[in-house]
N, C-alpha and C positions, 0 to 999 in steps of 0.2 A: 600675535606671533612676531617674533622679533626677525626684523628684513636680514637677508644676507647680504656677507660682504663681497660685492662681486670682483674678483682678481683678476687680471694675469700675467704673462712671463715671456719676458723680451730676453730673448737668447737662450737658446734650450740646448747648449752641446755641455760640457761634463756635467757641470753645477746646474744650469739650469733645469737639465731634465729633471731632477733630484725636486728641486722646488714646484714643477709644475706636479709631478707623482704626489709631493707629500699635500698641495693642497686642496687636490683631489679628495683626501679622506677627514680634512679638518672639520669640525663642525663650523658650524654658523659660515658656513666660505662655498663659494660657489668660482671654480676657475671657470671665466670664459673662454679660455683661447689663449694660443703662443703665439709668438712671433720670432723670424731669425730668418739674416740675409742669404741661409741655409735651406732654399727652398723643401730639397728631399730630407733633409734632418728636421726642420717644421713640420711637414706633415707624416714624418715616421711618430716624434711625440705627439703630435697631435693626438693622431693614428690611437696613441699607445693608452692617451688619456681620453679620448672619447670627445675632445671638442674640437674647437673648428682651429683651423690655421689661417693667420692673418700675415700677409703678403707686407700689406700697408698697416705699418705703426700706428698712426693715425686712428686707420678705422678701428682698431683695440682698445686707443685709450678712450674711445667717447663711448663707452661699453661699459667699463670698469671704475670700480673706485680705488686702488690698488694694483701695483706692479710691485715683483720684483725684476730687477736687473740684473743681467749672469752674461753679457756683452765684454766682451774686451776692454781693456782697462783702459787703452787710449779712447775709446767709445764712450766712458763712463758722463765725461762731460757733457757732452752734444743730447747721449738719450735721456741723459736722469732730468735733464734743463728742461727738454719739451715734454717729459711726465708730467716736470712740476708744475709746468705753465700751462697744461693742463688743468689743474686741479686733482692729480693723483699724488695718492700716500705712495711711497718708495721704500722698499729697502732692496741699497746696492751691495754688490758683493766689494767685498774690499779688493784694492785700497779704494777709498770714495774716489779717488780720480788719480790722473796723473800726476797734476803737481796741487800744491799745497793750495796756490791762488784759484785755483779751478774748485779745488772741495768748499773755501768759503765763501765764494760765488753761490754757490749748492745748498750750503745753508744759510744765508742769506735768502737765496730766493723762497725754498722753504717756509722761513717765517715770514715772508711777504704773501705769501700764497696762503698761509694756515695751512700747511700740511706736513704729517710726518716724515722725517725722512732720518730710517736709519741703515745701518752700515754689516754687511755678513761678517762681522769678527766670530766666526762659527764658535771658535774654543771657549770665550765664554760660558757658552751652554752647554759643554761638556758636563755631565753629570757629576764626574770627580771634583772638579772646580769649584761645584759648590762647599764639596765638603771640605775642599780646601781652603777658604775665605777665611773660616772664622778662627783656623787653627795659626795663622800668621799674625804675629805678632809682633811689631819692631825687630827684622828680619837686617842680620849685618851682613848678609853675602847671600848672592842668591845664582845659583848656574840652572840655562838655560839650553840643550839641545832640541835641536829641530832636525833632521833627517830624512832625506830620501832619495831613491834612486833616480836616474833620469828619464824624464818623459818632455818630448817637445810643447804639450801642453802649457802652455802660463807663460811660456822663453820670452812673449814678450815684453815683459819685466825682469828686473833683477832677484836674487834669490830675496832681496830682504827686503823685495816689496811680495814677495811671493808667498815667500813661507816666515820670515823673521818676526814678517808685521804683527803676526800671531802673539809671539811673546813680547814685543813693543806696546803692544795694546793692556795684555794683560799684568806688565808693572805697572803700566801707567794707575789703572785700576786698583792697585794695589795701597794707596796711599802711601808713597813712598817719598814725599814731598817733592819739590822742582829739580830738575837735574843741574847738575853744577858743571857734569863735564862729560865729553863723549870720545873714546880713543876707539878707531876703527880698520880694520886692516880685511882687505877678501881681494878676489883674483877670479878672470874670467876662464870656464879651463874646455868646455862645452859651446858655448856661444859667445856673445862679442858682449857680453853685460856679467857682471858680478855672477858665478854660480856656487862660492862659499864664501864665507863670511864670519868673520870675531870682531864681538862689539865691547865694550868694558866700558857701563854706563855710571855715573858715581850721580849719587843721590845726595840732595840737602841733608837728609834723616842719616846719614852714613852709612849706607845701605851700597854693597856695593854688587853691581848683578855683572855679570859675566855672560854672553850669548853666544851659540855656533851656530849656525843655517846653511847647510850644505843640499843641492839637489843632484848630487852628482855620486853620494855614498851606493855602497853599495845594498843597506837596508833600513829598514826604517825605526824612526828613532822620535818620539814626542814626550820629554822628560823636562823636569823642572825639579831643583832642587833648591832647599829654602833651609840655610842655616841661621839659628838665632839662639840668644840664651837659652838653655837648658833644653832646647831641642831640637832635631834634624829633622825635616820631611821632605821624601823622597815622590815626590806624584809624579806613575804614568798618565798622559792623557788619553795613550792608543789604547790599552788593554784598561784605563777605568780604574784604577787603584792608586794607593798609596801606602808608603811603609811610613811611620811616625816611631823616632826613637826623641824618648822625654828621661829626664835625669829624674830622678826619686830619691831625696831624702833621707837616709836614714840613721837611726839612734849611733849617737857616738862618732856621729860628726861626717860618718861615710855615705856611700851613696849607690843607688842601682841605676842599668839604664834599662826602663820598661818600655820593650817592641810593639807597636799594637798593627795591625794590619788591615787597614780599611779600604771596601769597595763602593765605587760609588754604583745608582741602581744602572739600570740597561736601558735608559730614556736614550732616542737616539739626537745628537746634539742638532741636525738641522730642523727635525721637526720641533723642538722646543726653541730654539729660533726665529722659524714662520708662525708660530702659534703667540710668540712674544709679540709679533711686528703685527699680529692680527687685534690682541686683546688690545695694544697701545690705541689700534685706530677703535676700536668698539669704547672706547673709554676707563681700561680696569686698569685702576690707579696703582694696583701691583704688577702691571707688566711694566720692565723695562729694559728695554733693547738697549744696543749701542747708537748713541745719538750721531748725529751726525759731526758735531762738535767733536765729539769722541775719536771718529773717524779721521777727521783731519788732525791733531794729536797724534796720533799714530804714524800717519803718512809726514809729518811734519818731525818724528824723530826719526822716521826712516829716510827720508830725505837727506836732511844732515848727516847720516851715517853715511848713506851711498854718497856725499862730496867729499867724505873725508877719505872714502875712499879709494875714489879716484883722485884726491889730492896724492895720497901717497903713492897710487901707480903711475904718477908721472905722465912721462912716454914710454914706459915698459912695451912692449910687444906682446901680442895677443898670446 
């Protein structure tokens, strides 16, 4: 009988509870226990998942072969460290840490330890995304909206380590060869940190992508649009679809543009997430998460965006 993978889940308030629910029902996974300096929100999920709540970090991970981490971002550093040096597989919610030098610390230590450590780029797993991969093709303009209203949740970061990182991750992803140049303009309008944001990223491949990340709209907004010869695609990532218009050929020189309208299935993106970061550590050489390496990538274009854009706001006033 093949052993389970015994988990659990350091910080259980939006995201984490989310993680500790779903690996509750994963096969081959066995959750021990949460943790969170939230005593009554600990033992409410606890409560919710039927295991024990752990006060002390410590006594969890000598328990466990596996966390994930749903701790605050300036946290990320200090708890993902003593996972590792543990000897626990990770995977952190994005961004991998606050600053860049802290995420390759993180994987550094990682591969000094042999253990996994990858990164919640939730969108990835979007069920649509998949079906969007294979349809992009040397892509010469690509816009990106991110969207939503405001909630004090996440304020402790700026929006485009919040929500931007989302589509920084996924051009990265996209082989769109090294970036050549990065123009960035956003404004605090909510809190004392960036809460919109336009990036205008230019690609080696000539690719040139466009970004918006606002948490301050009034609704929600998770779109990607990807222009390239011969054809447009339009992918939601909230509602799982995509509209694909392709130019068609025809006799005597002219041409049609054929709409086709694709969904992607109802797999929901964080369970195909924790079930990636499970098969990675059980050994299926077809799971694969976002590395950690990946991780810092991401926080490392987002980084440079957030200086440039506080370069441009000066001494502006809040």
């Amino acid at each position: 009988m093949t052993q389970s993978l015994r988990v659990g889940v350091i910080g259980v308030g939006h995201l984490g509870r989310h993680h500790a629910r779903i690996y509750g029902t994963l096969p081959s996974v066995t959750l021990v226990g949460v943790s969170d300096t939230d005593t009554s929100r600990g033992h409410l999920v606890a409560d919710e998942c039927k295991v024990p709540y752990f006060q002390d970090v410590d006594e969890l991970l000598s328990l466990v072969d596996a966390v994930s981490v749903a701790v605050p971002t300036s946290a990320h550093g200090v708890v993902v460290t003593t996972c590792l040096q543990r000897g626990c597989h990770v995977l952190v919610e994005k961004p991998i840490a606050s600053h860049v030098w802290e995420g390759e610390q993180l994987v550094e230590l990682a591969k000094v330890r042999g253990t996994i450590l990858q990164v919640g780029h939730i969108e990835r797993f979007n069920p649509i995304v998949e079906v969007m991969r294979p349809l992009v093709s040397q892509p010469g303009f690509i816009e990106c909206h991110r969207l939503s209203p405001f909630q004090p949740r996440g304020t402790d970061v700026d929006v485009v380590r919040d929500l931007m990182i989302h589509d920084l991750d996924l051009l990265l992803s996209l082989g769109l060869g090294p970036i050549l140049q990065v123009e960035a303009r956003g404004m605090p309008v909510f809190t004392d940190l960036p809460d919109i944001a336009n990036v205008r990223i230019f690609f080696e491949s000539g690719c040139l992508a466009n970004l918006t990340a606002s948490r301050i709209s009034t609704g929600r907004l998770r779109k990607i649009r990807v222009y390239q010869r011969d054809r447009y695609l339009s992918v939601d990532f909230g509602g799982k679809e995509a509209v694909m218009n392709t130019r068609r050929s025809l006799e005597g020189g002219t041409f049609e543009v054929e709409t086709q309208h694709i969904k992607g299935d109802e797999g929901d993106a964080l369970t195909r997430e924790l079930g990636c970061f499970v098969q990675s550590i059980l050994g299926n050489p077809s799971a694969r998460g976002v590395s950690g390496e990946e991780g810092v990538e991401a926080l490392r274009v987002a980084t440079q965006v957030v200086s440039l854009i506080q370069q441009h706001a000066g001494h502006s006033p809040r």
